[in-house]
CHARMM internal coordinates of N, CA and C (Angstrom, degrees):
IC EDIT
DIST 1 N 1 CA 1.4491
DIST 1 CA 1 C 1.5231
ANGL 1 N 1 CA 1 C 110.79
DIST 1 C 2 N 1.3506
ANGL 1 CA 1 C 2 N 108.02
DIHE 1 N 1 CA 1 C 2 N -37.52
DIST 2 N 2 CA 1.4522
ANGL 1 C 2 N 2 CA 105.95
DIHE 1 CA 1 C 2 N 2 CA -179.99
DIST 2 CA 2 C 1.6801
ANGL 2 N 2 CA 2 C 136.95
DIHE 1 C 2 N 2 CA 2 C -77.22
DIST 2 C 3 N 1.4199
ANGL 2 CA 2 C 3 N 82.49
DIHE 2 N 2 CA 2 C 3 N -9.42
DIST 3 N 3 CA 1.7109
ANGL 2 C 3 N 3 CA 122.42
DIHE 2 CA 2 C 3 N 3 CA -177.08
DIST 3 CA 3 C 2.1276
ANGL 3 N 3 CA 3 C 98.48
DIHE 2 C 3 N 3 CA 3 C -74.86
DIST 3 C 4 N 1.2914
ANGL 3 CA 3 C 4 N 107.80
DIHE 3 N 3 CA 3 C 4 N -59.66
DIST 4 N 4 CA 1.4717
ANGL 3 C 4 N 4 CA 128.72
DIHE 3 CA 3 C 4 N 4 CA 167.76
DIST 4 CA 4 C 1.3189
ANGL 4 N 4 CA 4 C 93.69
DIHE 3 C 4 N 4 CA 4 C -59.62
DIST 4 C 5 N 1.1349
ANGL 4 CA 4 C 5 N 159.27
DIHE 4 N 4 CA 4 C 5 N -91.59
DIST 5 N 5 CA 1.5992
ANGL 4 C 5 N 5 CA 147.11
DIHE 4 CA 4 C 5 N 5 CA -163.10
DIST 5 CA 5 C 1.1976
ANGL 5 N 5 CA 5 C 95.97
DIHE 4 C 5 N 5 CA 5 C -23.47
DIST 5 C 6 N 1.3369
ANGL 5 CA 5 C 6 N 120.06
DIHE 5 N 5 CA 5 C 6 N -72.84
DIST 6 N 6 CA 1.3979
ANGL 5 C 6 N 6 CA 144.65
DIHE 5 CA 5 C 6 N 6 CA -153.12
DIST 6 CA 6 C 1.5247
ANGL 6 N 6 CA 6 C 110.46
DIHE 5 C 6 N 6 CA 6 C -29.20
DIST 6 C 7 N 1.6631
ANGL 6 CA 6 C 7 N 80.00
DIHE 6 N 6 CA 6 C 7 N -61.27
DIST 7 N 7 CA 1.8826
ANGL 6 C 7 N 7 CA 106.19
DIHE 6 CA 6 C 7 N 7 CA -167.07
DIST 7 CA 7 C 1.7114
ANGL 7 N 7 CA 7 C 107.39
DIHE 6 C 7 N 7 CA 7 C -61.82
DIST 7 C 8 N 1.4915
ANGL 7 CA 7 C 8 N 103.62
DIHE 7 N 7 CA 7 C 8 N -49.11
DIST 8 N 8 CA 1.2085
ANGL 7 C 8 N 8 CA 104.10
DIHE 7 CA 7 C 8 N 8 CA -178.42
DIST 8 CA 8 C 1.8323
ANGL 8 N 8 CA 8 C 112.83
DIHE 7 C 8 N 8 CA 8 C -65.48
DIST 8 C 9 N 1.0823
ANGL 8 CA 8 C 9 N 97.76
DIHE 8 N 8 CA 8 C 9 N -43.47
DIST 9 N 9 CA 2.2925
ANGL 8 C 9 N 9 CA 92.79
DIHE 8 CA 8 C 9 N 9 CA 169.83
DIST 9 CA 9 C 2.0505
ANGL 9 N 9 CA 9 C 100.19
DIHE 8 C 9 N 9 CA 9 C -46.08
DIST 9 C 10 N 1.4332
ANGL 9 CA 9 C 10 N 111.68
DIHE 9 N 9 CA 9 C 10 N -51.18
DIST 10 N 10 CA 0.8351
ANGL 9 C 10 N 10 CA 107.55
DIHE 9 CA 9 C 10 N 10 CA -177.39
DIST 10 CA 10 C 1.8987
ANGL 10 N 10 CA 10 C 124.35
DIHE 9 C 10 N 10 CA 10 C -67.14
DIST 10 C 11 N 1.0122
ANGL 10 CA 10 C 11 N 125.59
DIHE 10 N 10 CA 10 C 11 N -31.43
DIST 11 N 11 CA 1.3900
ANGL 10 C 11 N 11 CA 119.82
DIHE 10 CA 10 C 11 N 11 CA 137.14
DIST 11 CA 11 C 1.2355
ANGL 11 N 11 CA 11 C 137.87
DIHE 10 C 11 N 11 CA 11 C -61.83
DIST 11 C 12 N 1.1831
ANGL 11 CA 11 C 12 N 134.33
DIHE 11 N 11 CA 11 C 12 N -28.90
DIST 12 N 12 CA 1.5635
ANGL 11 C 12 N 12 CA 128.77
DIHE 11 CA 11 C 12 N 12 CA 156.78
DIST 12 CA 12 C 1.0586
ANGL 12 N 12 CA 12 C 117.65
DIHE 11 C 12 N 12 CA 12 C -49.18
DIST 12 C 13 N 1.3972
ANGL 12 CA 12 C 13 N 114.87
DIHE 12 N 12 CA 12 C 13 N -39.12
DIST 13 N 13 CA 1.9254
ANGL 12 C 13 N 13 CA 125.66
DIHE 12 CA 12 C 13 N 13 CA 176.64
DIST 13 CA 13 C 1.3454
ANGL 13 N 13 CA 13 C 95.02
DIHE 12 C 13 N 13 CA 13 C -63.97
DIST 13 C 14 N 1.1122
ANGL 13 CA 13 C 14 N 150.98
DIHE 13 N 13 CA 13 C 14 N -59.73
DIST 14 N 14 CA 1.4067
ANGL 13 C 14 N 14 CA 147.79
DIHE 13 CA 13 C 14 N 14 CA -141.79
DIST 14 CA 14 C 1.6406
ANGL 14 N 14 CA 14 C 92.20
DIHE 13 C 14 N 14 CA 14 C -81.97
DIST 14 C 15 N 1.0048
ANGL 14 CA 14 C 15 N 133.27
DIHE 14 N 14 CA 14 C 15 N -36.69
DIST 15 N 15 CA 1.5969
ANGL 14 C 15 N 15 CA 166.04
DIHE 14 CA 14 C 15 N 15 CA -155.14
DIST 15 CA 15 C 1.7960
ANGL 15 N 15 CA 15 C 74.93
DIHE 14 C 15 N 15 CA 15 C -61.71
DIST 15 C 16 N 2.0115
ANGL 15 CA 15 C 16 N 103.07
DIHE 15 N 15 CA 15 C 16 N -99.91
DIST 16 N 16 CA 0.8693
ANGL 15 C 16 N 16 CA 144.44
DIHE 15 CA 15 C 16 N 16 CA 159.75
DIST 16 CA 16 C 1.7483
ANGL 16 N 16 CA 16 C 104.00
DIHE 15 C 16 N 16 CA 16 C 3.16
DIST 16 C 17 N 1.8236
ANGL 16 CA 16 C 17 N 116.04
DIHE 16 N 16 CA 16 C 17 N -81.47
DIST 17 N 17 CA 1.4851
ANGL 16 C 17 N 17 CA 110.53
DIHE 16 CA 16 C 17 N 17 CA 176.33
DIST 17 CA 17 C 1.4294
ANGL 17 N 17 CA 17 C 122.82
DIHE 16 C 17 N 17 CA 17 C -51.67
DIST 17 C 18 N 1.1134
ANGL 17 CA 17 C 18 N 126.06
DIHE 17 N 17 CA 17 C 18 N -32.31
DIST 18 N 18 CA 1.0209
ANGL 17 C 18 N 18 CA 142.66
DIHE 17 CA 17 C 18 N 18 CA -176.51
DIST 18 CA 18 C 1.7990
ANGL 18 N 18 CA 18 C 106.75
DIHE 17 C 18 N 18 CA 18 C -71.80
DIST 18 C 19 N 1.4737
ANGL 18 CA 18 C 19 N 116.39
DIHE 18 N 18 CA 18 C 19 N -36.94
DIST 19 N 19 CA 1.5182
ANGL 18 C 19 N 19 CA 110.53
DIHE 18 CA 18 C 19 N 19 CA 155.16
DIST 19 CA 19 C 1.0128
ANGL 19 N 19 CA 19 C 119.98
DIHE 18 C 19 N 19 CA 19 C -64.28
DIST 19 C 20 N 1.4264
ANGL 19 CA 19 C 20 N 133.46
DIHE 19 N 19 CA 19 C 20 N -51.01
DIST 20 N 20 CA 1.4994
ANGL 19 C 20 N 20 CA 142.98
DIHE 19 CA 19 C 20 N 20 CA 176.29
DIST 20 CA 20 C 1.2732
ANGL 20 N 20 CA 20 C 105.88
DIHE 19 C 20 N 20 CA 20 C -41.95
DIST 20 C 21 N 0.8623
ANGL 20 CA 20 C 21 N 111.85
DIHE 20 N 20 CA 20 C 21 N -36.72
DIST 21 N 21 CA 2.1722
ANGL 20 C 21 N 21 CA 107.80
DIHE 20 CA 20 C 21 N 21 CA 179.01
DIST 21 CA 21 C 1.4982
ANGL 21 N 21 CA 21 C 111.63
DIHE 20 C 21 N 21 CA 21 C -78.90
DIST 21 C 22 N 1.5170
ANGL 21 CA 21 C 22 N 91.50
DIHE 21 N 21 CA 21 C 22 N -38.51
DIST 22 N 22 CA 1.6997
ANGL 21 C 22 N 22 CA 86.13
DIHE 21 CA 21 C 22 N 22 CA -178.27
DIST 22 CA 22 C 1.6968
ANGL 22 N 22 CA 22 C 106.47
DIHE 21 C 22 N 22 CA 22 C -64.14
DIST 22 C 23 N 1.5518
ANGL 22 CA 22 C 23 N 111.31
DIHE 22 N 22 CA 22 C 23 N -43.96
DIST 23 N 23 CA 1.5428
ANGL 22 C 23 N 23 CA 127.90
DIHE 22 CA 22 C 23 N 23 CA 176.84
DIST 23 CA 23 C 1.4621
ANGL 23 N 23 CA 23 C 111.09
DIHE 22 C 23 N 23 CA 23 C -34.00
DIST 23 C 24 N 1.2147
ANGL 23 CA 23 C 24 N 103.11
DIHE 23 N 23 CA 23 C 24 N -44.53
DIST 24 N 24 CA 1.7405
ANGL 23 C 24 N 24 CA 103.92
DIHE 23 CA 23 C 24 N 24 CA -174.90
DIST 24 CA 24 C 1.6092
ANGL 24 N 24 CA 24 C 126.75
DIHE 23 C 24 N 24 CA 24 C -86.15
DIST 24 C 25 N 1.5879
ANGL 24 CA 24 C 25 N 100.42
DIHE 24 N 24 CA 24 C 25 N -31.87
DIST 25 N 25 CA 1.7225
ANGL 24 C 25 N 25 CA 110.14
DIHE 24 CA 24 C 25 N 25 CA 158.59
DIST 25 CA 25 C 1.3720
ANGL 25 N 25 CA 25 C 99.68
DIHE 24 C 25 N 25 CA 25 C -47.60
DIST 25 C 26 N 1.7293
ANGL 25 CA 25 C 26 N 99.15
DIHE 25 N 25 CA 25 C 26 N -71.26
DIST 26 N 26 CA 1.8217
ANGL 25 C 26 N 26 CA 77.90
DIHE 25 CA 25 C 26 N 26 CA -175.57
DIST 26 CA 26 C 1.1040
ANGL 26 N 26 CA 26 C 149.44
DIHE 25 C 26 N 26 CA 26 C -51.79
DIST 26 C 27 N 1.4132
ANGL 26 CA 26 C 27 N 105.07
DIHE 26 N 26 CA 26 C 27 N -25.52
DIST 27 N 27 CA 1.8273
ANGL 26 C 27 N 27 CA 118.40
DIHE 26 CA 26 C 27 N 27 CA 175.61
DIST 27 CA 27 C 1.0521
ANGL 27 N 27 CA 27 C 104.34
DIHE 26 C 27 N 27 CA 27 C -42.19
DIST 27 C 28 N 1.6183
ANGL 27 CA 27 C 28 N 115.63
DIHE 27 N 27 CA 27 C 28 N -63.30
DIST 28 N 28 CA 1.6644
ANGL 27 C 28 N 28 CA 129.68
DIHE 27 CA 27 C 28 N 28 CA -154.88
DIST 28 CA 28 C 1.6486
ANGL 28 N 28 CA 28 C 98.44
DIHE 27 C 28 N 28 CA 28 C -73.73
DIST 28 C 29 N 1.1580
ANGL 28 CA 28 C 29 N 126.57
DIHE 28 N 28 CA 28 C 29 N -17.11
DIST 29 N 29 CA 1.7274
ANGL 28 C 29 N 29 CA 122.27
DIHE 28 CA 28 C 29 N 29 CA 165.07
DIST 29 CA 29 C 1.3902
ANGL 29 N 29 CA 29 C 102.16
DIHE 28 C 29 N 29 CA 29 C -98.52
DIST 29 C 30 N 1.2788
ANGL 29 CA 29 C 30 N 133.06
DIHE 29 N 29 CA 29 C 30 N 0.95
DIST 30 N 30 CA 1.2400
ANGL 29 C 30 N 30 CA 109.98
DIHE 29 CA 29 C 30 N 30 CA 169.07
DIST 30 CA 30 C 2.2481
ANGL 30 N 30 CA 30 C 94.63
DIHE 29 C 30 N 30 CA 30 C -97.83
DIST 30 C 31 N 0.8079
ANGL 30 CA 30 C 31 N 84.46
DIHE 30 N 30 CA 30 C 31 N -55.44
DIST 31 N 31 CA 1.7758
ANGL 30 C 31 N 31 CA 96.98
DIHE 30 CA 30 C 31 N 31 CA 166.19
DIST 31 CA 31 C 1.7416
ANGL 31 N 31 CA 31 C 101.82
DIHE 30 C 31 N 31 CA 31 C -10.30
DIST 31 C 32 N 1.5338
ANGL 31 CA 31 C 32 N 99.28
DIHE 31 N 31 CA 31 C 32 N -74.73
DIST 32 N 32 CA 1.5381
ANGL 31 C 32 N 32 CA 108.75
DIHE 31 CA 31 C 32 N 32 CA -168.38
DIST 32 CA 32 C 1.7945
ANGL 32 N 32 CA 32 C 104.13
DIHE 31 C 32 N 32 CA 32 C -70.27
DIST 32 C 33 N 1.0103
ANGL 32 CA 32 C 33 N 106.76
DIHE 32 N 32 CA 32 C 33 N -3.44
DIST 33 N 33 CA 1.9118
ANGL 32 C 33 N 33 CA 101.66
DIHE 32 CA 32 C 33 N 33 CA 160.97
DIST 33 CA 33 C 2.0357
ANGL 33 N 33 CA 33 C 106.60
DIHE 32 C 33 N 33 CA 33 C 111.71
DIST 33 C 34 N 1.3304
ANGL 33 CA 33 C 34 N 95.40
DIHE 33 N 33 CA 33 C 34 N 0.37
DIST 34 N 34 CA 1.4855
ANGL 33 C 34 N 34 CA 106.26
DIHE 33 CA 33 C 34 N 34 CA 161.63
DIST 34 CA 34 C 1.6977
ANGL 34 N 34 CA 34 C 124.77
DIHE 33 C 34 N 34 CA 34 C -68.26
DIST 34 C 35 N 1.6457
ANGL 34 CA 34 C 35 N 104.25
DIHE 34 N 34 CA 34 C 35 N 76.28
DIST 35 N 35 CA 1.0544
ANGL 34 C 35 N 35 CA 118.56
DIHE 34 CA 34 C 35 N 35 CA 172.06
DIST 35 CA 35 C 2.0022
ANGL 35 N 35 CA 35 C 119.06
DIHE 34 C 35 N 35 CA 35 C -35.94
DIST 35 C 36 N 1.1274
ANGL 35 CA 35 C 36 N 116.92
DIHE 35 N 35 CA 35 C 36 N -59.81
DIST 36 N 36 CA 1.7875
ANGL 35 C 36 N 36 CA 112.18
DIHE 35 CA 35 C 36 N 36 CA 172.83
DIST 36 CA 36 C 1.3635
ANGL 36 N 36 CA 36 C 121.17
DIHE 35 C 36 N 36 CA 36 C -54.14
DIST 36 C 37 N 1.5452
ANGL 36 CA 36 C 37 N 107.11
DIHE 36 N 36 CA 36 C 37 N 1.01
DIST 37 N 37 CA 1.7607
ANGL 36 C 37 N 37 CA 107.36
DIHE 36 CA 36 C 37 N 37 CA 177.55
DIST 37 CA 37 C 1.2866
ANGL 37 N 37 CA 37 C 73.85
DIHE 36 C 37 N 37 CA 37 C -107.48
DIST 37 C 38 N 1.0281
ANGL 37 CA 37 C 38 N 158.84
DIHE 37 N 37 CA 37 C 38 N -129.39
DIST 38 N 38 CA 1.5517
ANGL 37 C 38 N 38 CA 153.50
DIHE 37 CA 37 C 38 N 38 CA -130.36
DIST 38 CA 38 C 1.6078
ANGL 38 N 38 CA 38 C 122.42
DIHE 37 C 38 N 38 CA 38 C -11.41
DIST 38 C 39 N 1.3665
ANGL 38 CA 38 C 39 N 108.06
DIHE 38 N 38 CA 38 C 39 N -40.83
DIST 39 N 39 CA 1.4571
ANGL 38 C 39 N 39 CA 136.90
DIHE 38 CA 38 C 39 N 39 CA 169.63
DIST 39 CA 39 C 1.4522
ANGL 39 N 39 CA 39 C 117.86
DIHE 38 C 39 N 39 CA 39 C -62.27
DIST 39 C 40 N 1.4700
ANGL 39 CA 39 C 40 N 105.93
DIHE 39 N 39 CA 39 C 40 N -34.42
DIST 40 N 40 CA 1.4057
ANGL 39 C 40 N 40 CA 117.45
DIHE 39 CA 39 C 40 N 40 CA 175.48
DIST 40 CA 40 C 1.6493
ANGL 40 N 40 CA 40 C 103.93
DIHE 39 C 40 N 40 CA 40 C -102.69
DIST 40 C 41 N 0.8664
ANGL 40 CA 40 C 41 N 127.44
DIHE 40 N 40 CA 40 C 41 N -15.16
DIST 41 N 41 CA 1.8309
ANGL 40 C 41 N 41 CA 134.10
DIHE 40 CA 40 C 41 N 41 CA 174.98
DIST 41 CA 41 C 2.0211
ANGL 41 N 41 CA 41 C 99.95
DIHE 40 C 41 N 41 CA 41 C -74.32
DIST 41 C 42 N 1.2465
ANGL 41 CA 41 C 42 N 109.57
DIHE 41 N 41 CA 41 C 42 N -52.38
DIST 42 N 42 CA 1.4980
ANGL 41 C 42 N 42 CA 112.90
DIHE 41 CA 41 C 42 N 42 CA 175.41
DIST 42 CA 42 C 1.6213
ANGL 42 N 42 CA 42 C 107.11
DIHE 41 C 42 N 42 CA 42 C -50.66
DIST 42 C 43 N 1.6348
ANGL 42 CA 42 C 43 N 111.83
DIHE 42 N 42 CA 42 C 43 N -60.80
DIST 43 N 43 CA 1.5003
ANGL 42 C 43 N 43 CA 111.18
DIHE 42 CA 42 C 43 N 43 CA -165.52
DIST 43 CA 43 C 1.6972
ANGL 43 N 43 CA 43 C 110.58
DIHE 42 C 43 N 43 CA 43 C -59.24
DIST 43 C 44 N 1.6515
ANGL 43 CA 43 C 44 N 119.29
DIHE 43 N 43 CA 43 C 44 N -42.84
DIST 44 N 44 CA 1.3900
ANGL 43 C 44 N 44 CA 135.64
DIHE 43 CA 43 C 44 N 44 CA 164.91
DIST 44 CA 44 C 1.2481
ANGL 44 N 44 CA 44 C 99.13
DIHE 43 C 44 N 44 CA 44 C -45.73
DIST 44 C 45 N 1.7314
ANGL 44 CA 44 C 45 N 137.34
DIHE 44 N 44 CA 44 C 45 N -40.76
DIST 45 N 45 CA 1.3903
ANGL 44 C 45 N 45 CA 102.84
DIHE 44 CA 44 C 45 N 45 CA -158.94
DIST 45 CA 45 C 2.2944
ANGL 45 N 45 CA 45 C 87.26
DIHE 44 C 45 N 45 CA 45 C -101.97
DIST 45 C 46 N 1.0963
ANGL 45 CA 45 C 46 N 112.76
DIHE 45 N 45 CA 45 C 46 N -22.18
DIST 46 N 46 CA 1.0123
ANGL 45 C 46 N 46 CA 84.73
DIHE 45 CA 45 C 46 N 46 CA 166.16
DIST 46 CA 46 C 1.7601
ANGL 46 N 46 CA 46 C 122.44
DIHE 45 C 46 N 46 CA 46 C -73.44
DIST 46 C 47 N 0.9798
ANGL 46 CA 46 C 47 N 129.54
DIHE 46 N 46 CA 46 C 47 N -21.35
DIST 47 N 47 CA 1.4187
ANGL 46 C 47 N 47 CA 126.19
DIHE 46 CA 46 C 47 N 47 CA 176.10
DIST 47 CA 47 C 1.8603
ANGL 47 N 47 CA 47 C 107.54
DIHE 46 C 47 N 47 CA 47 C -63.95
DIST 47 C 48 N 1.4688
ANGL 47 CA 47 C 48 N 118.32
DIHE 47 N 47 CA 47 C 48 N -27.64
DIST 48 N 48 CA 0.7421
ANGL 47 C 48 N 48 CA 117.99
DIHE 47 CA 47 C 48 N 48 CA -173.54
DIST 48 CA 48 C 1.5492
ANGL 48 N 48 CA 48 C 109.57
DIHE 47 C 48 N 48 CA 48 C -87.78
DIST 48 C 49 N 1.2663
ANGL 48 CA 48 C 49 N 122.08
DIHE 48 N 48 CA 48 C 49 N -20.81
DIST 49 N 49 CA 1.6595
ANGL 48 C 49 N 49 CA 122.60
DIHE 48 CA 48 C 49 N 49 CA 174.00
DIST 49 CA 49 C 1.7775
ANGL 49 N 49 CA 49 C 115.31
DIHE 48 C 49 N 49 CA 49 C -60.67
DIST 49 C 50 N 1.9568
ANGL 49 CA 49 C 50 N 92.58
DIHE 49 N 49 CA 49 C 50 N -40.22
DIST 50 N 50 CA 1.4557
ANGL 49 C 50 N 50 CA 104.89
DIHE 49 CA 49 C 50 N 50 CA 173.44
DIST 50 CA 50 C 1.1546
ANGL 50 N 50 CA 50 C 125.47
DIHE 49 C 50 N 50 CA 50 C -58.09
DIST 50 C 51 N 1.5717
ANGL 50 CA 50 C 51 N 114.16
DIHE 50 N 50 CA 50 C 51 N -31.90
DIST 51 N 51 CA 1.8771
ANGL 50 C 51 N 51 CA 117.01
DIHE 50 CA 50 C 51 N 51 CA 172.88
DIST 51 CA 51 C 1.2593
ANGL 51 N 51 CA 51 C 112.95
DIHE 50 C 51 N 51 CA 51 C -81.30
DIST 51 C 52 N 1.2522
ANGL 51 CA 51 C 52 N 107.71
DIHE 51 N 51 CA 51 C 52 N -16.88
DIST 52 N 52 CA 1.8730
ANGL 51 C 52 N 52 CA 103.38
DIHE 51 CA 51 C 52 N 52 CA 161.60
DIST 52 CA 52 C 1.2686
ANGL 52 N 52 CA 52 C 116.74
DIHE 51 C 52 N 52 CA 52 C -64.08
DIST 52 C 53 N 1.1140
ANGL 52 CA 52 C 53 N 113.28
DIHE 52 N 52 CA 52 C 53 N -46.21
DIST 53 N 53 CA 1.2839
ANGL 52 C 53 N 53 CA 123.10
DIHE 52 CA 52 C 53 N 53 CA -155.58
DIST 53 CA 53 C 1.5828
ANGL 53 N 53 CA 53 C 103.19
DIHE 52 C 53 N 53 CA 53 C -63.11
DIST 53 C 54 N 1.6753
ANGL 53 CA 53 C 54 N 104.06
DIHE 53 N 53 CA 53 C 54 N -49.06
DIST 54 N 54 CA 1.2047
ANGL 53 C 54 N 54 CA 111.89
DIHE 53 CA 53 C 54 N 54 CA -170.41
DIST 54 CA 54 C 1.3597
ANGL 54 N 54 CA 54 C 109.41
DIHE 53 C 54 N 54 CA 54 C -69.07
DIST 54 C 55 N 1.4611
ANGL 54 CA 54 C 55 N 106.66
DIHE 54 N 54 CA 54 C 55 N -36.89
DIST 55 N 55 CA 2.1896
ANGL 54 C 55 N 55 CA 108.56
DIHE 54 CA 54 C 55 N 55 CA 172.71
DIST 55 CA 55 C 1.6194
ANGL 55 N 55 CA 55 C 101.00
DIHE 54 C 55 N 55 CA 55 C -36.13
DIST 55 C 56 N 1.7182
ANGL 55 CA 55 C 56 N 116.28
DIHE 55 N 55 CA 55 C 56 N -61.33
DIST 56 N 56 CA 1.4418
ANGL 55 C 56 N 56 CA 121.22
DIHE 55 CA 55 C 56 N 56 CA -151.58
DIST 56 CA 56 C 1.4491
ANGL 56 N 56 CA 56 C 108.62
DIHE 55 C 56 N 56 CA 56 C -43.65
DIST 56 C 57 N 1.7515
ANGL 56 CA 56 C 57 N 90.03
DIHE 56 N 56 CA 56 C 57 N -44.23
DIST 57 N 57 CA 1.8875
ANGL 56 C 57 N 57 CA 106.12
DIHE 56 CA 56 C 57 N 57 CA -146.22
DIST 57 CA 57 C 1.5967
ANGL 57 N 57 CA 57 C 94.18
DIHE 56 C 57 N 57 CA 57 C -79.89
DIST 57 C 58 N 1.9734
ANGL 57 CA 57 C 58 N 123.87
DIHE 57 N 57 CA 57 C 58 N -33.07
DIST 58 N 58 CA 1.2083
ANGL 57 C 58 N 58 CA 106.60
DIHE 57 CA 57 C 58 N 58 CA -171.63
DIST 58 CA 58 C 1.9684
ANGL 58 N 58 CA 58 C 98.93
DIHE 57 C 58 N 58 CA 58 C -78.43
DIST 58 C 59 N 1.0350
ANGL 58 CA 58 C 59 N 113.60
DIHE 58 N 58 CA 58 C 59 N -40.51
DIST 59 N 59 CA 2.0719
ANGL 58 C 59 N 59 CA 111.68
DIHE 58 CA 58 C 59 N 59 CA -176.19
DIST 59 CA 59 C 1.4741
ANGL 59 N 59 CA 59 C 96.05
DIHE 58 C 59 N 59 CA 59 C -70.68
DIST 59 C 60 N 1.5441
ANGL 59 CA 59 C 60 N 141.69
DIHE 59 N 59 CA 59 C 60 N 10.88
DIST 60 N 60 CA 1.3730
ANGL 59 C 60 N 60 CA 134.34
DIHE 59 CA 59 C 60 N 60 CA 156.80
DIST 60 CA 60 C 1.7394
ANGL 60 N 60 CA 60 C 98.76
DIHE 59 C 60 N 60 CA 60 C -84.23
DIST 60 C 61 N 1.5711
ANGL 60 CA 60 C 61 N 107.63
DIHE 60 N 60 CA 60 C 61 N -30.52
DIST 61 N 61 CA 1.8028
ANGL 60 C 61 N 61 CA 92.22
DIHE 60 CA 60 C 61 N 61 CA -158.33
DIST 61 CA 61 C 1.4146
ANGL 61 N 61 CA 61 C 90.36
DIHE 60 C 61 N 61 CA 61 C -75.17
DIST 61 C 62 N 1.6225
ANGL 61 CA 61 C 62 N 132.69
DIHE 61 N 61 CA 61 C 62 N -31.84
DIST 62 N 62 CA 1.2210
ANGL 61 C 62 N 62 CA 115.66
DIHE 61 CA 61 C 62 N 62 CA -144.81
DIST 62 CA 62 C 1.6729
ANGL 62 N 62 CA 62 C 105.66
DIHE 61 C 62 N 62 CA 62 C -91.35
DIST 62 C 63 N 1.4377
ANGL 62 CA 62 C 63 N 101.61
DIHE 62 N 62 CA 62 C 63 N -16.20
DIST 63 N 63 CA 1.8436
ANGL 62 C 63 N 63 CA 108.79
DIHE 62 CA 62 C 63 N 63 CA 175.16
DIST 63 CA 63 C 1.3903
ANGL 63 N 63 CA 63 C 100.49
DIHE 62 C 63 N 63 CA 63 C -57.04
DIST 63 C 64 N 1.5190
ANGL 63 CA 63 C 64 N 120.56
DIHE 63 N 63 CA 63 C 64 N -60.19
DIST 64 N 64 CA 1.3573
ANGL 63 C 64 N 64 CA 144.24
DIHE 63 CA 63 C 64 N 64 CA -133.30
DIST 64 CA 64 C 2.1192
ANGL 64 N 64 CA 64 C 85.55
DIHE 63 C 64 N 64 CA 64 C -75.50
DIST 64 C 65 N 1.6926
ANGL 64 CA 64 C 65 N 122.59
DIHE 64 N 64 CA 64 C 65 N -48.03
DIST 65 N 65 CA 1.3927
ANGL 64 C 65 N 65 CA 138.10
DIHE 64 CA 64 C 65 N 65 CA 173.93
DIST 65 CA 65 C 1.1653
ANGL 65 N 65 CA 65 C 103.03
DIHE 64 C 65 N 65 CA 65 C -41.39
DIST 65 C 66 N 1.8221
ANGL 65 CA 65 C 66 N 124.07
DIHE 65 N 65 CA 65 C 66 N -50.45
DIST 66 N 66 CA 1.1102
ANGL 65 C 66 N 66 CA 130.13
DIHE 65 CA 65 C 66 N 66 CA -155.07
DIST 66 CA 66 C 1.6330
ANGL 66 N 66 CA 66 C 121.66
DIHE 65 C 66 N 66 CA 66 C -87.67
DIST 66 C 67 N 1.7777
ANGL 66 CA 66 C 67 N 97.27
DIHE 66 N 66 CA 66 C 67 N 9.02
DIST 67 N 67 CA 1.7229
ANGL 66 C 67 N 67 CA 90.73
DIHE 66 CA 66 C 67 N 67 CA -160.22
DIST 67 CA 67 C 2.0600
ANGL 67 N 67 CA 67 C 73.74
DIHE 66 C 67 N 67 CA 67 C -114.12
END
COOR INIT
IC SEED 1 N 1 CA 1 C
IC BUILD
């Protein structure tokens, strides 16, 4: 079970880099005054708070298994 946590933290990260790239295209079009990349830079960084969130809560279950 803890092996499956694992994998999945480890796909959310891949998830995650894979926003960060998109995050930064958009910057540089929001940069040059392209308001709908800014719009889409907010939703990316909130989508990206949500895969944190979910990293914490799944590497909390597997500490919490391990004691």
């Amino acid at each position: 079970m803890e092996l499956l946590v694992l994998n999945m933290v480890i796909a959310t990260i891949a998830k995650m880099e894979d926003s960060m790239e998109s995050l930064k295209a958009d910057f540089y079009k929001f940069e040059k005054g392209n308001d709908s990349a800014g719009r889409r830079m907010r939703k990316t960084c909130s989508e990206l708070s949500k895969a944190c969130k979910e990293i914490r809560v799944d590497v909390q279950s597997v500490r919490s298994r391990r004691k």
